[in-house]
C-alpha positions in Angstrom: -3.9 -2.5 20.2 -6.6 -2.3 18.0 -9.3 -5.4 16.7 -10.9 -5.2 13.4 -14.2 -7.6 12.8 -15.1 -8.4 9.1 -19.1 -8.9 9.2 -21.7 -9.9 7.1 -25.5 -9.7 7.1 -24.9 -8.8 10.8 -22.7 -12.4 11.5 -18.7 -12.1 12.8 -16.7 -13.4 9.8 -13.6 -13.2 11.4 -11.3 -10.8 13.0 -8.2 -9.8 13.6 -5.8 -7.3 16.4 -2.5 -5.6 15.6 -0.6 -3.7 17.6 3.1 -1.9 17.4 6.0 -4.1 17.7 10.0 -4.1 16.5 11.9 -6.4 15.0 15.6 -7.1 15.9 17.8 -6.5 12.7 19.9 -10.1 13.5 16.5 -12.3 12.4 16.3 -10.4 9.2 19.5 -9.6 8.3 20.2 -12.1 5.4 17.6 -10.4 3.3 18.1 -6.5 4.0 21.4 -4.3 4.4 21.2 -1.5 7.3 22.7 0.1 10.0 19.9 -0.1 12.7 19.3 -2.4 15.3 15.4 -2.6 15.4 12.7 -2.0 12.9 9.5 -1.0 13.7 6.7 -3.0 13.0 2.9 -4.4 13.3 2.5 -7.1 14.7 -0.8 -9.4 14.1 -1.6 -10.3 18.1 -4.9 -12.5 16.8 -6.4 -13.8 13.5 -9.2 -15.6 13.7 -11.8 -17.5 11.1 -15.5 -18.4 12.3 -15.5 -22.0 11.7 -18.2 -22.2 9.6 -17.0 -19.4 7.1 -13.4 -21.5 7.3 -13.4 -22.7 3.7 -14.5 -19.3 2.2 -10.5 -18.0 2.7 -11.8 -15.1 5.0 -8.5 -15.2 6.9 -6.8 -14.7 3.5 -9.5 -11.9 2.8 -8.9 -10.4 6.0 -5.0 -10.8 6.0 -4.4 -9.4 2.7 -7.0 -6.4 3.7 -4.7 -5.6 6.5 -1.5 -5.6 5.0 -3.1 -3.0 2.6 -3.9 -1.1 4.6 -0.6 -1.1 7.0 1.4 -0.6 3.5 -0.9 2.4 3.4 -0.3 3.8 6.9 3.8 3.3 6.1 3.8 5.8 3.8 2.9 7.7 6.9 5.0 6.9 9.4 8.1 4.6 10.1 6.8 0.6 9.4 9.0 -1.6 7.9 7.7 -6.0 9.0 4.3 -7.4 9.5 5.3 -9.5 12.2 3.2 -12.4 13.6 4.2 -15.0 16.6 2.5 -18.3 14.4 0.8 -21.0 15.9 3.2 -23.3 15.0 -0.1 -25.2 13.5 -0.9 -22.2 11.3 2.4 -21.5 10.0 1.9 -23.0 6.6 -0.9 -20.3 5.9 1.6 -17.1 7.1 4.3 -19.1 4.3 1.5 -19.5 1.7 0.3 -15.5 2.3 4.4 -14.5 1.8 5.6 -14.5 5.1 8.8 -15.6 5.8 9.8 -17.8 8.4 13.0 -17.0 10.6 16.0 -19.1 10.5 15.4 -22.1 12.6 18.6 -23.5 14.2 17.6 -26.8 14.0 14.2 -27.1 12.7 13.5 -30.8 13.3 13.8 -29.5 17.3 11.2 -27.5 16.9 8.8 -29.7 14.9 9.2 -32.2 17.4 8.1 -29.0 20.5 5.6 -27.8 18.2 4.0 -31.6 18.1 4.1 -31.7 21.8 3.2 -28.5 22.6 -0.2 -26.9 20.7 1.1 -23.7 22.1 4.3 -23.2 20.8 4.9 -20.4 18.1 7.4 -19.0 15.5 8.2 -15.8 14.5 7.5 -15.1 11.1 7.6 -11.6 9.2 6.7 -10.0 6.1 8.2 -6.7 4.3 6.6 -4.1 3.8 8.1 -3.2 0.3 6.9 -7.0 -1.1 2.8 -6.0 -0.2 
């Protein structure tokens, strides 16, 4: 696991940890074609925004910095997702910054959890080839 800070003039902007993950081949299989099982991935464990610097776009900033640079590194070695476990709460930013969301059995359900339960996350991922 590894944390990144984004500072300036010596205050935290933001930060953000990824660490090594997988992603099961059945929760992206309507958009890809393969013969494995699992894919290896980042995942993003924390993103997080100093709430005075929240209307700057600094978790954009620092999202899009480390996609770059994970794009980068799978040119390297085997990456194929971006993977993040969303606040349910902050899953409009992942869908605005090109993540997609997992198929949702019923997704009224899980509205209704999400409401009840600030906790509560969803899977979402992003491929590599689409940075």
């Amino acid at each position: 696991r590894d944390t990144y800070l984004a500072i300036s003039e010596g205050e935290i902007l933001g930060f953000i940890s990824i660490l090594n993950d997988n992603i099961e081949y059945k929760i992206v299989k309507k958009n890809i074609k393969t013969k494995y099982k699992h894919y290896p991935s980042v995942k993003i464990g924390r993103l997080g925004v100093n709430t005075k610097f929240k209307v700057m776009h600094i978790g954009t900033l620092i999202l899009d910095d480390i996609c770059n640079d994970i794009k980068e590194l799978s040119e390297e070695i085997g990456i194929k997702f971006i993977v993040v476990d969303s606040y349910c709460s902050a899953r409009k930013f992942y869908l605005n910054n090109q993540f997609t969301q997992i198929n949702l059995h019923n997704p009224k359900k899980a509205k209704r959890k999400a409401e009840h339960d600030k906790n509560k996350t969803i899977l979402l991922y992003k491929d590599i080839e689409k940075i």
